[in-house]
C-alpha positions as CSV (number, residue, x, y, z in Angstrom):
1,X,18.5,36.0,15.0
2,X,18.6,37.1,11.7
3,X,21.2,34.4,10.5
4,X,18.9,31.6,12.1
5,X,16.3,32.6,9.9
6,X,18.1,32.5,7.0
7,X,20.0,29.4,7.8
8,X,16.1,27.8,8.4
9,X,15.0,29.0,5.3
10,X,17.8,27.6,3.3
11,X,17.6,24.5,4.8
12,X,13.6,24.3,3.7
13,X,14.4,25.3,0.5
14,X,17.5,23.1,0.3
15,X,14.7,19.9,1.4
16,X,12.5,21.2,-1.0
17,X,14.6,21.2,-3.8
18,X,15.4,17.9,-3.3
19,X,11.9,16.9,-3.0
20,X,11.5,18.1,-6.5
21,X,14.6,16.3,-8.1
22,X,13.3,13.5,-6.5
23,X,10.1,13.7,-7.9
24,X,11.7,14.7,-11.3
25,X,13.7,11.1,-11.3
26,X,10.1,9.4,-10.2
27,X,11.8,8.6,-6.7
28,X,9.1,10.1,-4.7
29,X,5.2,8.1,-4.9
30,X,2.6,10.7,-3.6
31,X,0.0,9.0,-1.3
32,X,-3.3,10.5,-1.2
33,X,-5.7,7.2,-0.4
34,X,-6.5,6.3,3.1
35,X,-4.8,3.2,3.3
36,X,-1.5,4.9,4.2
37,X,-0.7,8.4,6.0
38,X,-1.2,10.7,3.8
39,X,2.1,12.1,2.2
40,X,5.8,11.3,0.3
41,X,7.1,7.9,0.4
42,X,10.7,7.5,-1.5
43,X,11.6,4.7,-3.1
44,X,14.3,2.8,-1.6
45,X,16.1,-0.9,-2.9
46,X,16.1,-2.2,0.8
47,X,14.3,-5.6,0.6
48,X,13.1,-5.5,3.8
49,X,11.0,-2.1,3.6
50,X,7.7,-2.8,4.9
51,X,5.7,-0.7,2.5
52,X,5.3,-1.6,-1.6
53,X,3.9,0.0,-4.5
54,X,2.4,-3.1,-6.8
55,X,-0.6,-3.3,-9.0
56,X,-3.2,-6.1,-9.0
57,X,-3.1,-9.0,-10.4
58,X,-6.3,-9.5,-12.6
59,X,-9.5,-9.9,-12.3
60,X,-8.5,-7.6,-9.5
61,X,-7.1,-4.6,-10.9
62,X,-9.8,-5.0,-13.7
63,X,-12.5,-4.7,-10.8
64,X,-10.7,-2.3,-8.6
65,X,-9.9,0.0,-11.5
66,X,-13.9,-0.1,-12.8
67,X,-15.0,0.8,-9.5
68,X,-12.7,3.7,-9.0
69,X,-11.3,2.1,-6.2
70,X,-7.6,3.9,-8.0
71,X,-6.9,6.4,-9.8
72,X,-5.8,6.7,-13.3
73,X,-2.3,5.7,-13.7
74,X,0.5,3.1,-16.0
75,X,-0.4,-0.3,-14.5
76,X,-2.1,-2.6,-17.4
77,X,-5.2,-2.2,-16.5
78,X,-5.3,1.9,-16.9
79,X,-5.3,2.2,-13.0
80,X,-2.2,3.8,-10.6
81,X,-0.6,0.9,-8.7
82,X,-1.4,0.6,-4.9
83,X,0.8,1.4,-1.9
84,X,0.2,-1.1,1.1
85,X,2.5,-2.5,3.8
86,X,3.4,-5.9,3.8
87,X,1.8,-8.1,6.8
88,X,3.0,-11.1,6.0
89,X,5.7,-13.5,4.2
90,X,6.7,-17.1,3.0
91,X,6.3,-19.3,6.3
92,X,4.1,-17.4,8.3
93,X,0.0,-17.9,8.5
94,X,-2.5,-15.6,7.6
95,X,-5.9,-16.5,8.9
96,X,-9.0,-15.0,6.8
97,X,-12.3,-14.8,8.5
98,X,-15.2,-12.7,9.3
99,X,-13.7,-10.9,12.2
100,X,-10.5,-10.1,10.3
101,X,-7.0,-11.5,9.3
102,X,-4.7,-12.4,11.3
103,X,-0.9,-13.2,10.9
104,X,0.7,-16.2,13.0
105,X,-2.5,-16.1,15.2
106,X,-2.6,-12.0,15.7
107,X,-5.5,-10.2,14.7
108,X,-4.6,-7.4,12.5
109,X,-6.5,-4.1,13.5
110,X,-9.1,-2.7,10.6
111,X,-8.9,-6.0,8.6
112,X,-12.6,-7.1,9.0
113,X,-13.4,-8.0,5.0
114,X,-16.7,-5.8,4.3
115,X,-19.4,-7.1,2.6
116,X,-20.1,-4.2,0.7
117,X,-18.1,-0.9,-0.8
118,X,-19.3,2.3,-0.5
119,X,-21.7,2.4,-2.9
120,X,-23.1,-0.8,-1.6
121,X,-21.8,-3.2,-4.6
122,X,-20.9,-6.3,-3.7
123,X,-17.1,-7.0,-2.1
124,X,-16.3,-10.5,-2.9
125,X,-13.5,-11.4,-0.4
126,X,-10.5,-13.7,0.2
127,X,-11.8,-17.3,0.6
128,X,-12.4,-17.5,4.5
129,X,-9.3,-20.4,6.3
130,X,-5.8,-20.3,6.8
131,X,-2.9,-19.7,4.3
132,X,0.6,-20.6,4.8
133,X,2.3,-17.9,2.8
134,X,4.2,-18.9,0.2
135,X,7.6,-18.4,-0.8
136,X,7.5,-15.7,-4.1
137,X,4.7,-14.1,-2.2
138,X,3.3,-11.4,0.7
139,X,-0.2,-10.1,2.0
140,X,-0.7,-7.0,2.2
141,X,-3.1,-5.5,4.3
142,X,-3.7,-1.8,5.9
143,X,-4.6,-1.2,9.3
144,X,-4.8,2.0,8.7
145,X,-8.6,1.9,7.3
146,X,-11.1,-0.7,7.4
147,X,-12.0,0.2,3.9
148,X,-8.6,-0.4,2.1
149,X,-8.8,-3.1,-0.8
150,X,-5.9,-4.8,0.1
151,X,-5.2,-8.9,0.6
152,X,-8.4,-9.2,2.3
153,X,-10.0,-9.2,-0.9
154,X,-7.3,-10.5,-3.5
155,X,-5.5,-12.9,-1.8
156,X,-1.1,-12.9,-1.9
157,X,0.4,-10.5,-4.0
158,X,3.3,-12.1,-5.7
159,X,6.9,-11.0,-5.5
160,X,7.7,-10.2,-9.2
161,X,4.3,-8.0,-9.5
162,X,6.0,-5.7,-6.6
163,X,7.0,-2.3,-8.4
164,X,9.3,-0.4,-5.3
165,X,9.7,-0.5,-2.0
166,X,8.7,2.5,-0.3
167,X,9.4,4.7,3.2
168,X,8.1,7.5,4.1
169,X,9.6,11.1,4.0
170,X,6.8,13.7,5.0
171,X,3.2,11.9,5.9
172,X,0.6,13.5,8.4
């Protein structure tokens, strides 16, 4: 009984150490926004990770960093990148309307563009019709809250602006 609990916490601190040199490297993005779980994603170089860490192109990042829409971080515009999953890529359709955006004709839960933020400003979104994705790019959008500034708004994110791939380690 006694050996078990030691062997547990070693392994806990063995993870958590771990945790920590990953952090220490810059391996490890910490997620706090709601367009995610909230939690540790770690980098990863597999390509076809569904999750990125990218930061706006402009005027964008300029309005989503003004608005406090991100926190303070190293992309050019003063801001932290964003973490979204990817939705869709070259040679599929993404349809933007009213009711949502949908990907090769399937509507994508929590993707409704909102008129206004929540301080009631203004949310210019995506220009409403059907996109065929093009090669050097992806959409991103998260299902996980209807309030995520994501693709709905800004359109493709291109390849080369993508920072790291991401998957998750510990999220609620």
């Amino acid at each position: 009984m006694i050996l078990r609990g030691l062997l547990a916490l070693l392994s806990g601190a063995l993870a958590v150490a771990a945790i920590a040199e990953a952090l220490h490297f810059g391996e490890i993005r910490v997620n706090m926004s709601a367009s995610l779980p909230i939690g540790l994603y770690r980098i990863t170089a597999d390509q076809a990770a569904e999750l990125i860490e990218f930061c706006p192109a402009e005027p964008f990042g300029s309005l989503s960093a003004a608005r406090d829409y991100r926190g303070t971080g190293n992309c050019s515009d003063g801001a932290e990148p964003l973490m979204k999953p990817i939705v869709a890529r070259a040679g599929e359709t993404v349809e933007v309307s009213a009711e949502g955006v949908a990907v090769d004709g399937e509507m994508l839960p929590n993707s409704a563009p909102l008129q206004f933020d929540t301080k009631h400003r203004s949310l210019p979104h995506w220009l409403f019709g059907e996109y065929r994705v093009k090669t050097g790019t992806v959409w991103v959008i998260s299902s996980y809250n209807a309030r995520s500034f994501d693709s709905r708004y800004f359109g493709p994110v291109a390849i080369t602006a993508i920072r790291s791939r991401l998957i998750p380690v510990i999220t609620e």
